[in-house]
C-alpha positions as CSV (number, residue, x, y, z in Angstrom):
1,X,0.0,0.0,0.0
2,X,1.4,3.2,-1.3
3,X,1.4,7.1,0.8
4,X,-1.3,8.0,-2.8
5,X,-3.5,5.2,-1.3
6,X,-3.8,6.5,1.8
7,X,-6.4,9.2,2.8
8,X,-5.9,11.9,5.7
9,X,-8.8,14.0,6.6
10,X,-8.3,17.8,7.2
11,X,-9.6,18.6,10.8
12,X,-10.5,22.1,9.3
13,X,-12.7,21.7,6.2
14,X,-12.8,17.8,5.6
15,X,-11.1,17.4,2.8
16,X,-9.1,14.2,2.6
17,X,-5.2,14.6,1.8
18,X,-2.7,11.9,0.5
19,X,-1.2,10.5,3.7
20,X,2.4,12.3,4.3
21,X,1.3,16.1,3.6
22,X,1.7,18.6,6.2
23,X,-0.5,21.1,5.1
24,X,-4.4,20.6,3.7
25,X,-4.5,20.8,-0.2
26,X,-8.1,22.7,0.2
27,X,-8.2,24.8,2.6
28,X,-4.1,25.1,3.3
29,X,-4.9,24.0,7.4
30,X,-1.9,22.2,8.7
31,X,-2.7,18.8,8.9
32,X,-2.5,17.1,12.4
33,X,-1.5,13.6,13.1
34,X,-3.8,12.5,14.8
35,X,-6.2,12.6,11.7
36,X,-4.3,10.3,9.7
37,X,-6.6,7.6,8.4
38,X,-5.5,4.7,6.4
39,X,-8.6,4.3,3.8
40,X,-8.7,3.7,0.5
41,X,-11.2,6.0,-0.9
42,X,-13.3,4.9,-3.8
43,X,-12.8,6.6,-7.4
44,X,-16.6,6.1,-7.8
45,X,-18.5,6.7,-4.7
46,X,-16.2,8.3,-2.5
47,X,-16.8,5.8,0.3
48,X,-13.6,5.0,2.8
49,X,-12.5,1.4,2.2
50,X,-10.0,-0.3,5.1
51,X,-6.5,-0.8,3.4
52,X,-7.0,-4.5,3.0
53,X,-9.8,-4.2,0.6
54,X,-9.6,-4.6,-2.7
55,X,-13.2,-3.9,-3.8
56,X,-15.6,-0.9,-2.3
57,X,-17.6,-2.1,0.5
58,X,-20.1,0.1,-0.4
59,X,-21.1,-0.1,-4.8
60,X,-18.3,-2.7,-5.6
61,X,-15.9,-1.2,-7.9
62,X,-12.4,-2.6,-7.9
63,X,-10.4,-0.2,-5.9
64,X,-6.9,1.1,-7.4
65,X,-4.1,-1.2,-6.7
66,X,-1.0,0.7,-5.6
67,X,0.7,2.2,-8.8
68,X,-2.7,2.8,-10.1
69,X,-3.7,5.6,-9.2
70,X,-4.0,7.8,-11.6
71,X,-4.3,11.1,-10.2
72,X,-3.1,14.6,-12.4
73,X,-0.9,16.3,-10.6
74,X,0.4,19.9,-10.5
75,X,3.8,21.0,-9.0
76,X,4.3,23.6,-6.4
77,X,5.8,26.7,-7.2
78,X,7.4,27.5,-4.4
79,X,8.6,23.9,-3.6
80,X,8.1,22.2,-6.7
81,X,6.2,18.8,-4.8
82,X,3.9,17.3,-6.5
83,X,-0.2,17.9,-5.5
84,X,-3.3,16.6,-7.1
85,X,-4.8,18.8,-9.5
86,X,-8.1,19.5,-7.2
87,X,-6.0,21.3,-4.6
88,X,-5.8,25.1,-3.8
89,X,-2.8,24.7,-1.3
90,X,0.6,22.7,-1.8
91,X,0.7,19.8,0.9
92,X,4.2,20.0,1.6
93,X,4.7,23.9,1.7
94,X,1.1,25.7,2.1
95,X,1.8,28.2,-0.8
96,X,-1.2,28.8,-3.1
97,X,-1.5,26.4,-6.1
98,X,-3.7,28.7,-8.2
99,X,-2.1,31.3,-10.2
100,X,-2.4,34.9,-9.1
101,X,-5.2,36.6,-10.3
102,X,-4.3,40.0,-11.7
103,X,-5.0,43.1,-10.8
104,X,-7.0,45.1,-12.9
105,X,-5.5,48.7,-14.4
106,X,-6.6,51.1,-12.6
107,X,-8.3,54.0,-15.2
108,X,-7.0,56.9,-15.8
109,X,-8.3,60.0,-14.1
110,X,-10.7,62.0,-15.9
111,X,-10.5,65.9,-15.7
112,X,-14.0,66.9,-14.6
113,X,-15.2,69.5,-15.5
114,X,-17.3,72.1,-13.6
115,X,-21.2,72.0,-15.0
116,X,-22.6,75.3,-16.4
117,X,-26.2,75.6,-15.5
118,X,-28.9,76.4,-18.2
119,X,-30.5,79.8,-18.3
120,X,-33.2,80.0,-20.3
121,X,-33.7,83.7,-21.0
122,X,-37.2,84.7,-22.9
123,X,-37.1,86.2,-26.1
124,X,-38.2,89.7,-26.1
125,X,-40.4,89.5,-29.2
126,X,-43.5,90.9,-29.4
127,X,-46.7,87.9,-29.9
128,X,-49.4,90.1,-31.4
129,X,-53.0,88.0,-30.5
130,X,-55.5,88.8,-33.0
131,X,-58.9,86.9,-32.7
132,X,-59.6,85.2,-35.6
133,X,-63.0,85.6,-37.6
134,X,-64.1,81.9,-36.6
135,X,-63.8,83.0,-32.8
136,X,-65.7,86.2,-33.5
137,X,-68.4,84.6,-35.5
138,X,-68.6,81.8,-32.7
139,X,-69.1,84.3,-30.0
140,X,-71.6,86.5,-32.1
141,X,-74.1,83.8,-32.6
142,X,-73.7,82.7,-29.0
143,X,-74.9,86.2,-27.9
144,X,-77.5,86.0,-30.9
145,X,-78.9,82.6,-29.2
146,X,-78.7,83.9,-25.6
147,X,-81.3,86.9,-26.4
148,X,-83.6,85.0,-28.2
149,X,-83.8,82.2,-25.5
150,X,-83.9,85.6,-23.1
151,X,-87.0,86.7,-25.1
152,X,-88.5,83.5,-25.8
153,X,-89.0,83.0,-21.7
154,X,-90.5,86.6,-21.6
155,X,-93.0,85.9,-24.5
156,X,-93.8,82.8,-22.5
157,X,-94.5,84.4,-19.3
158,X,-96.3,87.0,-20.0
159,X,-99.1,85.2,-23.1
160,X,-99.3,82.5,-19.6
161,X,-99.9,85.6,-17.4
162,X,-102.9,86.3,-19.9
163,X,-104.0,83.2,-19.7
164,X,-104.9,83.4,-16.4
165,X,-106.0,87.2,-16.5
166,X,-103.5,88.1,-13.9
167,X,-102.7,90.6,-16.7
168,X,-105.5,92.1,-18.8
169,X,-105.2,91.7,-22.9
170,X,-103.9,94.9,-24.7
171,X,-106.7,95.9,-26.5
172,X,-106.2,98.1,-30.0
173,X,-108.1,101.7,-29.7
């Protein structure tokens, strides 16, 4: 049983290690001794398999066999060790396995530049307002209508105040 075969769980985040790192490859935790396990995890399930097994316990795949692990790997650029390609953290060293992300460029200043407020002014022109002949028409027949229903209402109250003789008929001489 190879140090790839083994498992070692992070205290921190969970994360299980390769057995022999000193720092977690997830979280970059130091890994303690005391959390040292000696499973096999399974490439299908992800269940923890005793050492001695050679199929999962739990959906029966045949677990790898030491040397068959075939796990990509990324080196460390601070130490140059060798980590699996899932990790954030080297095992050996703690640096950071993903590259830096750069900064952005910072824009250039702008020159602002003071706001000059709007004045409207009015024009000084002269707006002659001559009434047009439909208007005048309009408000001629309007007055037109007004004293006829003014005299119609007069005519009616005083032939129905003859009627009932409250007034007497004009009589011609």
């Amino acid at each position: 049983m190879t140090t790839m075969d083994q498992k070692v769980v992070c205290q921190k985040c969970g994360s299980e290690n390769v057995a022999g790192l000193q720092f977690c490859g997830v979280c970059g935790a130091k890994l303690t001794a005391g959390a040292q396990k000696s499973e096999i995890v399974c490439p299908a399930c992800g269940f923890q398999n005793p050492p001695s097994q050679h199929f999962c316990g739990n959906c029966g795949v045949k677990l790898p066999a030491p040397g068959e692990a075939k796990v990509q790997e990324i080196s460390c650029p601070a130490c140059g060790s060798k980590n699996p390609a899932d990790r954030h953290f080297c095992g050996v060293c703690g640096a950071s396995l993903t590259p830096p992300v750069q900064a952005a460029k910072a824009a250039e200043p702008v020159a602002i530049q003071p706001v000059q407020p709007m004045v409207s002014t009015p024009a000084h022109s002269e707006v002659a307002v001559r009434p047009t002949w439909g208007l005048a028409w309009g408000l001629f027949w309007r007055i037109a209508l007004l004293w006829l229903l003014f005299g119609g209402i007069v005519y009616l109250v005083v032939y129905f105040l003859m009627l009932s003789n409250i007034i007497p008929p004009l009589q011609g001489s």
